[in-house]
LUMMAR-46466 format. One record per residue (C-alpha): residue number from 1; z negated, y, x negated. Coordinates in steps of 0.5 Angstrom, whole numbers, padded with zeros to 4 digits. Example, Ala and Ser with C-alpha at 12.3 -4.5 7.8 and 13.67 -1.06 7.14 Angstrom:
BEGIN
SITE    i      z      y      x
SITE    1  -0016  -0009  -0025
SITE    2  -0014  -0002  -0027
***
This chain:
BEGIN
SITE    i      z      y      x
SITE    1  -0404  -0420  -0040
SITE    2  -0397  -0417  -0038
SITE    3  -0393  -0414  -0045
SITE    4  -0391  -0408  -0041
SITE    5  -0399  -0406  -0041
SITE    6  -0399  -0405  -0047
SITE    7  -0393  -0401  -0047
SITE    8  -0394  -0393  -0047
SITE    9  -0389  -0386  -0047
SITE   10  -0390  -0380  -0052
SITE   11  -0394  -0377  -0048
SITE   12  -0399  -0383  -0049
SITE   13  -0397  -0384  -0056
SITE   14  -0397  -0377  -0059
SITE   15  -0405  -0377  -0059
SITE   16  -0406  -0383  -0061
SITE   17  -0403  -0381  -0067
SITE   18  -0405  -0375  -0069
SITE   19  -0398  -0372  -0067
SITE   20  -0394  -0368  -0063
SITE   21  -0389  -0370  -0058
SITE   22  -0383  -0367  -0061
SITE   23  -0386  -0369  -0067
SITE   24  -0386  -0376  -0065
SITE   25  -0379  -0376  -0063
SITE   26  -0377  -0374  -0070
SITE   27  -0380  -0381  -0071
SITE   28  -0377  -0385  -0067
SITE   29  -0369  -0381  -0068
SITE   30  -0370  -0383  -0075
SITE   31  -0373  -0390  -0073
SITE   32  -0379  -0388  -0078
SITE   33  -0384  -0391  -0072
SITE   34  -0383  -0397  -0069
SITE   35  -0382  -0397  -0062
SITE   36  -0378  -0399  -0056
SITE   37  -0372  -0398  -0052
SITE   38  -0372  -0400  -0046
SITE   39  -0365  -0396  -0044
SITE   40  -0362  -0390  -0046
SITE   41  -0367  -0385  -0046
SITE   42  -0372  -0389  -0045
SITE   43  -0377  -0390  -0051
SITE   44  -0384  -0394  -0050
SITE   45  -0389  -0395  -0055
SITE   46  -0393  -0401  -0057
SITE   47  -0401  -0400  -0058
SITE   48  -0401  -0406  -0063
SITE   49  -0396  -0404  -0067
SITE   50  -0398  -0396  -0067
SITE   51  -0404  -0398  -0069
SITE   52  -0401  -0403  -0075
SITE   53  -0397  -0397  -0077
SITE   54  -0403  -0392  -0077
SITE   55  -0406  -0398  -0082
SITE   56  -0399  -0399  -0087
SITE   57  -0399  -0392  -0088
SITE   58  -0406  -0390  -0090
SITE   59  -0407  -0387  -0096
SITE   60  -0411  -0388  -0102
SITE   61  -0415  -0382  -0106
SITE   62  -0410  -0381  -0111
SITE   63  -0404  -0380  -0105
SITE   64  -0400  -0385  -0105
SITE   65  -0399  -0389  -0099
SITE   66  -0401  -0397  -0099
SITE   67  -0397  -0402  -0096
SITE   68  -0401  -0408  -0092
SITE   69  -0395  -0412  -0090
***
């Protein structure tokens, strides 16, 4: 499978992750996601590193955030 298949916009991304899309560039400027850039303005979002995000930031029941890797 070709890598730019899993490779998804804001507009994709921002759901998956529970998030708006204005949201999810806040991310992105402050570099607390993982993302691609492909150019200047273009931001592309792998799927397997969203979901490990999802995962490495979870959280257990007293509040405080896990990390898993």
């Amino acid at each position: 499978m070709d890598q730019s298949e899993n490779l998804i916009d804001y507009h994709e991304a921002a759901p998956i992750l529970g998030l708006t899309e204005g949201t999810l560039r806040s991310l992105v400027s402050r570099s607390q996601i993982p993302y691609v850039r492909l150019s200047g303005r273009i931001v592309r979002f792998s799927r397997r590193s969203l979901q490990e995000w999802i995962s490495s930031h979870s959280v257990t029941g007293g509040g405080k955030a896990v990390s898993r890797g």
